[in-house]
ChimeraX commands (.cxc) that place a marker at each C-alpha (Angstrom):
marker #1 position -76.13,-101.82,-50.21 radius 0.5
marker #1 position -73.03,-100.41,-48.66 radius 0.5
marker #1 position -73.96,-97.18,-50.25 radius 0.5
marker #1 position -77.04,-97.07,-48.30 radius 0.5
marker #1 position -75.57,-98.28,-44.97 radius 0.5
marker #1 position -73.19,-95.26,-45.53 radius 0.5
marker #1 position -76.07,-92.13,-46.15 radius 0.5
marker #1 position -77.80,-93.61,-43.16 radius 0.5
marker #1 position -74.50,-93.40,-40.68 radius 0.5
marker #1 position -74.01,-90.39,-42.07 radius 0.5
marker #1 position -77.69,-89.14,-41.22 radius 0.5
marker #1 position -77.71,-90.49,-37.99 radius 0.5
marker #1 position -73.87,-88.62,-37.22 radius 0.5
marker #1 position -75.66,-85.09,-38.49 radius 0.5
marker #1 position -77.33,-84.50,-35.54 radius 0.5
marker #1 position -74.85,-84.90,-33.34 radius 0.5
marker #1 position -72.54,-82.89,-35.67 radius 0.5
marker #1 position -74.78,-80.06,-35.79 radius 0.5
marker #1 position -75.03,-79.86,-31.87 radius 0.5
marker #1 position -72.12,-80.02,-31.37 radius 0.5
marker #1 position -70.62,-77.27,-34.15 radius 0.5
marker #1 position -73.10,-75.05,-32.33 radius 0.5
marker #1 position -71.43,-75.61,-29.42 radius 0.5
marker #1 position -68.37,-74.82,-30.61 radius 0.5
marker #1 position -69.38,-72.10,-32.56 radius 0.5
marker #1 position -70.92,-70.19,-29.39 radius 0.5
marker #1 position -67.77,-71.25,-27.63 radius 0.5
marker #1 position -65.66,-69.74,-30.21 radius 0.5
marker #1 position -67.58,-66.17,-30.70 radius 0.5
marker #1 position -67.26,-65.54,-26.95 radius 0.5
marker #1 position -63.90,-67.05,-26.83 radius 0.5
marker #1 position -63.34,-64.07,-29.85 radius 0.5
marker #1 position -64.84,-61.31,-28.11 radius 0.5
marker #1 position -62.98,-62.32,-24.82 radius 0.5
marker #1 position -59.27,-61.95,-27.05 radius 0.5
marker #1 position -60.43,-59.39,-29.14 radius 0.5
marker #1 position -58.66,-56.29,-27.07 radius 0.5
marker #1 position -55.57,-58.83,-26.64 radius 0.5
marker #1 position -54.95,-59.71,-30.30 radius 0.5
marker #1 position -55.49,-56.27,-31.17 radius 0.5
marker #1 position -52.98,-54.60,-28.94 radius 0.5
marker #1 position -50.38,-57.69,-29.95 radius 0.5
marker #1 position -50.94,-56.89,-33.33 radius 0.5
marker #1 position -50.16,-53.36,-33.49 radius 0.5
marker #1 position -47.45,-54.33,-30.97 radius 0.5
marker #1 position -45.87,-56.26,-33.89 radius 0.5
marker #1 position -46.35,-53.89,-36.71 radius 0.5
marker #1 position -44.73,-51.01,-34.86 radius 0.5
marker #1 position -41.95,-53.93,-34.36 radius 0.5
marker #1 position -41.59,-54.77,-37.85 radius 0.5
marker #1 position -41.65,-51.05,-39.29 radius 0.5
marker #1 position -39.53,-50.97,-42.34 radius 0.5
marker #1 position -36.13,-48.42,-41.90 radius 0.5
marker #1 position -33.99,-47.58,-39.02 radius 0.5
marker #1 position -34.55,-46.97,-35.36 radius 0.5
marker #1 position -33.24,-43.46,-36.60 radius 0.5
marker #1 position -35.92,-42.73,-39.21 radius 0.5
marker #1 position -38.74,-44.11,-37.32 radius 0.5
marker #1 position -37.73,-41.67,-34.31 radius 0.5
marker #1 position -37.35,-38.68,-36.81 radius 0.5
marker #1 position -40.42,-39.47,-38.06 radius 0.5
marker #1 position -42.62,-39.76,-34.64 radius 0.5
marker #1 position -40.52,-36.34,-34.31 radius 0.5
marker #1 position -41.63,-34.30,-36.85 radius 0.5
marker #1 position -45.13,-35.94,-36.72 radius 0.5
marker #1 position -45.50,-34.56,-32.52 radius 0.5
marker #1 position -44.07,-31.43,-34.19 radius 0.5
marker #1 position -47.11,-30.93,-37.23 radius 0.5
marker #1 position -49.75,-32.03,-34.06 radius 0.5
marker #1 position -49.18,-28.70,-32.27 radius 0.5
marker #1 position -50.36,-27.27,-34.95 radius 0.5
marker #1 position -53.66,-25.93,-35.04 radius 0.5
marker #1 position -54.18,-26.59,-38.89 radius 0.5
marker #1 position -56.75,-28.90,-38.51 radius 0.5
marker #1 position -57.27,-31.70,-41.25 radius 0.5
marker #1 position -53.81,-30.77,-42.64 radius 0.5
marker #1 position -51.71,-31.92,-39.84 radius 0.5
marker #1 position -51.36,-35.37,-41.08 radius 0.5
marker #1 position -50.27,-33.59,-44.91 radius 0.5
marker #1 position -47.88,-31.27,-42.77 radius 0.5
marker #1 position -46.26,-34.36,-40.88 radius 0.5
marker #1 position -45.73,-36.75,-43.82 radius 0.5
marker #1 position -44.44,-34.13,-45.82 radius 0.5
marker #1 position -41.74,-32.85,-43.34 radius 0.5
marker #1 position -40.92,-36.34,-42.72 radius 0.5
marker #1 position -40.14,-36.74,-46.25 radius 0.5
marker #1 position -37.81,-33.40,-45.82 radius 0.5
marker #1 position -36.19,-35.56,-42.75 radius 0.5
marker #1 position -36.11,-38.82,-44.74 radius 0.5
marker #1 position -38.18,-40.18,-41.57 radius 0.5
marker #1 position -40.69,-42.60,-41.47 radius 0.5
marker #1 position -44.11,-41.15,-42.87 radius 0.5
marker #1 position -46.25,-43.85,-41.64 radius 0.5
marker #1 position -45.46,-43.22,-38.03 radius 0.5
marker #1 position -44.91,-38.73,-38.51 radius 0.5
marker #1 position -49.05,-39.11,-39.46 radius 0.5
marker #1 position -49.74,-41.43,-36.50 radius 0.5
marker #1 position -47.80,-39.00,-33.78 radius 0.5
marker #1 position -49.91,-35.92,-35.77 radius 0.5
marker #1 position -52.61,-37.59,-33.46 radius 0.5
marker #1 position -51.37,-35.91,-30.68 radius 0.5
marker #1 position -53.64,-33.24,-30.72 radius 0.5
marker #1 position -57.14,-35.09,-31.33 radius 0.5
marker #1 position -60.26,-34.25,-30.41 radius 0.5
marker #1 position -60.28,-35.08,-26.51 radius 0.5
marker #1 position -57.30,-32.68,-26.48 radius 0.5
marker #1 position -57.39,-29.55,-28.81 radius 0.5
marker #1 position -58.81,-27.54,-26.37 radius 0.5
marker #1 position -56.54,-27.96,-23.43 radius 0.5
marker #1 position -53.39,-28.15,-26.04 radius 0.5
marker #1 position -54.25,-25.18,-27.72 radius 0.5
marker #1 position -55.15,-22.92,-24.91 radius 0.5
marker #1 position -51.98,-23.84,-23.23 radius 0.5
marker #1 position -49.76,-23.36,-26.48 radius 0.5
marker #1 position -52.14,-19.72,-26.63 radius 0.5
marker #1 position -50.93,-18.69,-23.00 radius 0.5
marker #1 position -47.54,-19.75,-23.91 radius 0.5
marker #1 position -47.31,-17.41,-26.67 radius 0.5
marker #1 position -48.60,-14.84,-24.52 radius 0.5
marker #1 position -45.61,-15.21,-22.07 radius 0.5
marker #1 position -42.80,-15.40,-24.43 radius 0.5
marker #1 position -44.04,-12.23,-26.73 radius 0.5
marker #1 position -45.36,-10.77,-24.05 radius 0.5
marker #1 position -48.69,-10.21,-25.69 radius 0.5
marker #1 position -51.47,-9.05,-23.33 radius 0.5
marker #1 position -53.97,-7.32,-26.00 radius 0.5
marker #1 position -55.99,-10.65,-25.90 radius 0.5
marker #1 position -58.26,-11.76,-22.71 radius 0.5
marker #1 position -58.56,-15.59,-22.87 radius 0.5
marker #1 position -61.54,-15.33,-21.40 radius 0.5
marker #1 position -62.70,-13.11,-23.87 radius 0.5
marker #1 position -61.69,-15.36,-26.88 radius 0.5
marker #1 position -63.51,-18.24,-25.50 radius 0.5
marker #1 position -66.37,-17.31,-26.56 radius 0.5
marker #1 position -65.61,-16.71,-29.78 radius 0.5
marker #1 position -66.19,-18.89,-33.21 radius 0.5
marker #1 position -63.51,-19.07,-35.60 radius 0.5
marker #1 position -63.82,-16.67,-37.83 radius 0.5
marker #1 position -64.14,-14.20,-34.85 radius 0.5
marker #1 position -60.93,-15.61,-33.67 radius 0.5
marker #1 position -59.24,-14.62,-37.41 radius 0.5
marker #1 position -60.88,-11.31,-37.50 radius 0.5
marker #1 position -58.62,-10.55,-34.19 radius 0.5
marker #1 position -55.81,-9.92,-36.58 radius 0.5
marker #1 position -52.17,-11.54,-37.24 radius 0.5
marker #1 position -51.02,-10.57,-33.78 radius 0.5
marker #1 position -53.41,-13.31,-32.24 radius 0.5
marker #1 position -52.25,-15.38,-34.58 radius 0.5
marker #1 position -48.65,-14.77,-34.28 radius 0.5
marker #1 position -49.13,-14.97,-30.48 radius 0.5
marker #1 position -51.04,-18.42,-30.83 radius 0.5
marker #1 position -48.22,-19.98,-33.41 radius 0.5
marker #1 position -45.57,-18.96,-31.31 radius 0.5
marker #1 position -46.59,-20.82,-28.65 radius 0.5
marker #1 position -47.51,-23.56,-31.08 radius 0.5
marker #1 position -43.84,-23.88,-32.80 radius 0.5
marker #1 position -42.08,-23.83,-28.96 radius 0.5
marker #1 position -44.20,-26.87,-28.03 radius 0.5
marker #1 position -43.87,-28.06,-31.44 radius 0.5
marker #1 position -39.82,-27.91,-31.00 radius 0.5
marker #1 position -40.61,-29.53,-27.39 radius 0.5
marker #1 position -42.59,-32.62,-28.56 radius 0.5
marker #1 position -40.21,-32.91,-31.46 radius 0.5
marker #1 position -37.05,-33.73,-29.04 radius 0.5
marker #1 position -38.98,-35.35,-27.10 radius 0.5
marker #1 position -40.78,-37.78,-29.13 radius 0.5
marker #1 position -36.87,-38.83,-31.21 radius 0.5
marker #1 position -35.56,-39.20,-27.44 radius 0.5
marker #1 position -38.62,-41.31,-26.53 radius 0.5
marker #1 position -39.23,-42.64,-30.04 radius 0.5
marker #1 position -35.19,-43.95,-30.55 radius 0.5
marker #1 position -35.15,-45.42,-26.86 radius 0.5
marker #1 position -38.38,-47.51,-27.22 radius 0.5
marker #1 position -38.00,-48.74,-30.98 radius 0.5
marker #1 position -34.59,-49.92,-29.78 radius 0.5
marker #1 position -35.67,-51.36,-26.70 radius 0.5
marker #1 position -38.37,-53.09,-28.27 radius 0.5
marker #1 position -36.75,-54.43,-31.27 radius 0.5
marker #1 position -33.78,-56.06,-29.09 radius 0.5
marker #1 position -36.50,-57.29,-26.68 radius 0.5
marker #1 position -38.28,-58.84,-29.73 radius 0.5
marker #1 position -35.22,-60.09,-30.81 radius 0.5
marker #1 position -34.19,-61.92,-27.49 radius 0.5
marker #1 position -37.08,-64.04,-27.54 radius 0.5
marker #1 position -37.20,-65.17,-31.13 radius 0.5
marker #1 position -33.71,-66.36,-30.48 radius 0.5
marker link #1:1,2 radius 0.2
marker link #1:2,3 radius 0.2
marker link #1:3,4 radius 0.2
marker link #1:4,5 radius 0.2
marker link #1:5,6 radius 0.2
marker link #1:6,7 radius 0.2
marker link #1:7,8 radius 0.2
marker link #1:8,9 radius 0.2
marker link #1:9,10 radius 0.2
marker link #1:10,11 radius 0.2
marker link #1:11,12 radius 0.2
marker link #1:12,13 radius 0.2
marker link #1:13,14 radius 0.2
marker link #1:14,15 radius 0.2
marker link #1:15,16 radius 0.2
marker link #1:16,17 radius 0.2
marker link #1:17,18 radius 0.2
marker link #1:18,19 radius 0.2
marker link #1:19,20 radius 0.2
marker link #1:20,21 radius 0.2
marker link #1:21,22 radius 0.2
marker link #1:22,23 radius 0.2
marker link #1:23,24 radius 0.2
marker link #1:24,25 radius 0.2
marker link #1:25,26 radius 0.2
marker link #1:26,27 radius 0.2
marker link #1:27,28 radius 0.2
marker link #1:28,29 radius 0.2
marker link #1:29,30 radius 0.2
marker link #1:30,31 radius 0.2
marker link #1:31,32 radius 0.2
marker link #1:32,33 radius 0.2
marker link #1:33,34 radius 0.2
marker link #1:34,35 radius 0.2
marker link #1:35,36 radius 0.2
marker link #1:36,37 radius 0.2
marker link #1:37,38 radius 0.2
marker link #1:38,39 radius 0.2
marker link #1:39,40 radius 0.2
marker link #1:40,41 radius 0.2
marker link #1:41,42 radius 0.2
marker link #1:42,43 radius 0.2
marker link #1:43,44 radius 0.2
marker link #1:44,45 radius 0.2
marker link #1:45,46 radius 0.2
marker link #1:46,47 radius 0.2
marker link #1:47,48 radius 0.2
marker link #1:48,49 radius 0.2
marker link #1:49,50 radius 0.2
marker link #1:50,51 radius 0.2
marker link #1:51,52 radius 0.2
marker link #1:52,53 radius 0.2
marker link #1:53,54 radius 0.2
marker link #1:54,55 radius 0.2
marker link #1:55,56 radius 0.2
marker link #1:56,57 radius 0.2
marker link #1:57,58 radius 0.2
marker link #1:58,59 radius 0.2
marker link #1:59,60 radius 0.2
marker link #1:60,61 radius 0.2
marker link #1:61,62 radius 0.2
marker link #1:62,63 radius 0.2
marker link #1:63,64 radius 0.2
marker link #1:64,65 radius 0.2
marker link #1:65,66 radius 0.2
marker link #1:66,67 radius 0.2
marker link #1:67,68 radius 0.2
marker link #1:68,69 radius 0.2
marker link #1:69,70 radius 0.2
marker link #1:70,71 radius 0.2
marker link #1:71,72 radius 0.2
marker link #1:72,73 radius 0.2
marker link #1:73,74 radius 0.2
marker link #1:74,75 radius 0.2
marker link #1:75,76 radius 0.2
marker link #1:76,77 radius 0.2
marker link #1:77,78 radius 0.2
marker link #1:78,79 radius 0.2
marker link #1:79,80 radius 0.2
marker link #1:80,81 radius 0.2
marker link #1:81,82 radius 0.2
marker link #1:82,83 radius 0.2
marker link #1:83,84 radius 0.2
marker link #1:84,85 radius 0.2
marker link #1:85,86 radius 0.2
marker link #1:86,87 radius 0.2
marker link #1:87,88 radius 0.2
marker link #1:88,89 radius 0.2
marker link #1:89,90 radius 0.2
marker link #1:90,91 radius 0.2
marker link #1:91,92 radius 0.2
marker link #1:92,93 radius 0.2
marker link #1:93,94 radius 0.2
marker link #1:94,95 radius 0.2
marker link #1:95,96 radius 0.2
marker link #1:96,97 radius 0.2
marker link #1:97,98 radius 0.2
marker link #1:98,99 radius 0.2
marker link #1:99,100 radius 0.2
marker link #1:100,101 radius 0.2
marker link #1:101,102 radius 0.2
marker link #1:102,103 radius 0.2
marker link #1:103,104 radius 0.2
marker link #1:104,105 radius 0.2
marker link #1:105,106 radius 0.2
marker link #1:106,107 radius 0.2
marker link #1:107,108 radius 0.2
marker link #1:108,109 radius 0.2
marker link #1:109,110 radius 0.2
marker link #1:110,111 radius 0.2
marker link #1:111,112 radius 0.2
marker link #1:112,113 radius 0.2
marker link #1:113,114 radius 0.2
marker link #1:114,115 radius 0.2
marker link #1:115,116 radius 0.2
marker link #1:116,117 radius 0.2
marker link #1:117,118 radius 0.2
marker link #1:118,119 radius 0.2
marker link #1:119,120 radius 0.2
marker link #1:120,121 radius 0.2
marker link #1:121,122 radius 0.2
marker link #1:122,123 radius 0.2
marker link #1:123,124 radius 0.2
marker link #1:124,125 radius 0.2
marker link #1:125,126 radius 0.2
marker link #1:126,127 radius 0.2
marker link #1:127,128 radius 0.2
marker link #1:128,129 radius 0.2
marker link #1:129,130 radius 0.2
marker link #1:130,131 radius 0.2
marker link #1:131,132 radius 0.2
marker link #1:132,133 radius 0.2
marker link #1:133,134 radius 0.2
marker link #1:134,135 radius 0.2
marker link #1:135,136 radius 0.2
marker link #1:136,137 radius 0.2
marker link #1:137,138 radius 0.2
marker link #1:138,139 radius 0.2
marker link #1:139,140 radius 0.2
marker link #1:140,141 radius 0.2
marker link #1:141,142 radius 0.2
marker link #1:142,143 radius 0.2
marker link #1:143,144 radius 0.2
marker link #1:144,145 radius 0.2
marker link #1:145,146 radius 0.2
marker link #1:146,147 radius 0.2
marker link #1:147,148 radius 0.2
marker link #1:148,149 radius 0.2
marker link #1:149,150 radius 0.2
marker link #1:150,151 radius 0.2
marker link #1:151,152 radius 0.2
marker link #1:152,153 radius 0.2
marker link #1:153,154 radius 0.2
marker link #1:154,155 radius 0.2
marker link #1:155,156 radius 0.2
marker link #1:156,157 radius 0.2
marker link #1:157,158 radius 0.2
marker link #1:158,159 radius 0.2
marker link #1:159,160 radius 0.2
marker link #1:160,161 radius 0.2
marker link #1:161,162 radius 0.2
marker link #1:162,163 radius 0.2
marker link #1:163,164 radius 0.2
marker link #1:164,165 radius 0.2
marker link #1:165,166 radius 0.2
marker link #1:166,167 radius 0.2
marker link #1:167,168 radius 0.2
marker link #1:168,169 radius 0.2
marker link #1:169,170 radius 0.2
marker link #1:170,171 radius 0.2
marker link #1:171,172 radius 0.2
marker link #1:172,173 radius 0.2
marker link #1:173,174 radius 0.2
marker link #1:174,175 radius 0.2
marker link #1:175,176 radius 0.2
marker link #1:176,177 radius 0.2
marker link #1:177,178 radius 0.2
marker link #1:178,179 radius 0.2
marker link #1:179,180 radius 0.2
marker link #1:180,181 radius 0.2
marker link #1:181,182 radius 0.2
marker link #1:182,183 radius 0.2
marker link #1:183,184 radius 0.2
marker link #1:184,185 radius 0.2
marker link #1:185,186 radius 0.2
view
């Protein structure tokens, strides 16, 4: 008898349950979506935070990573910065993350102004910019190794730039961050 008396409080409960887990369940999908940016930014937030090694080697490494992104080697940046991070004894998780620094949204604008660079320092005015715009790739190799000597220069001073600039910036803000972090666990 108390077996019965038990499935039919039970039955009578599942309605109510049911109603009410859809509640919460639409409650808690929009509740996700609304946090969703939030969580995501806190999380990386922390993992850049808890990056194994030194302020030093994370710096070096978000050095020579801006360094390989100048580079117009595309699909080998990433290769090029973890590997001269390895040369540096820097942090190879965060050199291919800064290789991101020329991405799609800003190849051409990097690359153009890296070209014109190289122009000015060697002095190079046998190439029209104008003209090479409308060129494809392998119209652009056919112009020769003083196009591309003209185009890595410029590459390898901006390089050299982003480099000491990314350790400055890179040293400063893990240091910052970690002794902010630090402050409010304690």
């Amino acid at each position: 008898m108390n077996n019965l008396l038990v499935r039919l409080q039970h039955r009578m409960r599942q309605p109510h349950q049911r109603s009410h887990r859809k509640r919460f369940l639409r409650r808690t999908k929009f509740h996700r979506k609304k946090l969703t940016w939030k969580r995501r930014g806190r999380y990386l937030y922390l993992r850049f935070i808890r990056l194994q090694g030194s302020p030093d080697a994370i710096a070096r490494g978000l050095s020579v990573g801006a360094f390989a992104g100048m580079f117009p080697i595309f699909g080998f940046q990433i290769i090029f910065g973890v590997f001269l991070a390895a040369c540096v004894r820097g942090n190879k998780l965060t050199a291919a993350a800064a290789t991101w620094i020329s991405n799609p949204f800003t190849y051409l604008p990097l690359f153009a102004f890296n070209f014109h660079l190289g122009q000015w320092l060697l002095q190079a005015n046998e190439f029209d910019f104008d003209q090479l715009q409308k060129l494809d790739w392998q119209g652009l190799l056919a112009l020769g190794p003083g196009f591309i000597a003209t185009w890595f220069t410029g590459c390898f001073v901006m390089g050299c730039l982003a480099a000491i600039i990314g350790y400055l910036l890179g040293l400063w803000l893990i240091q910052h961050l970690r002794k902010k972090h630090r402050s409010q666990r304690s």
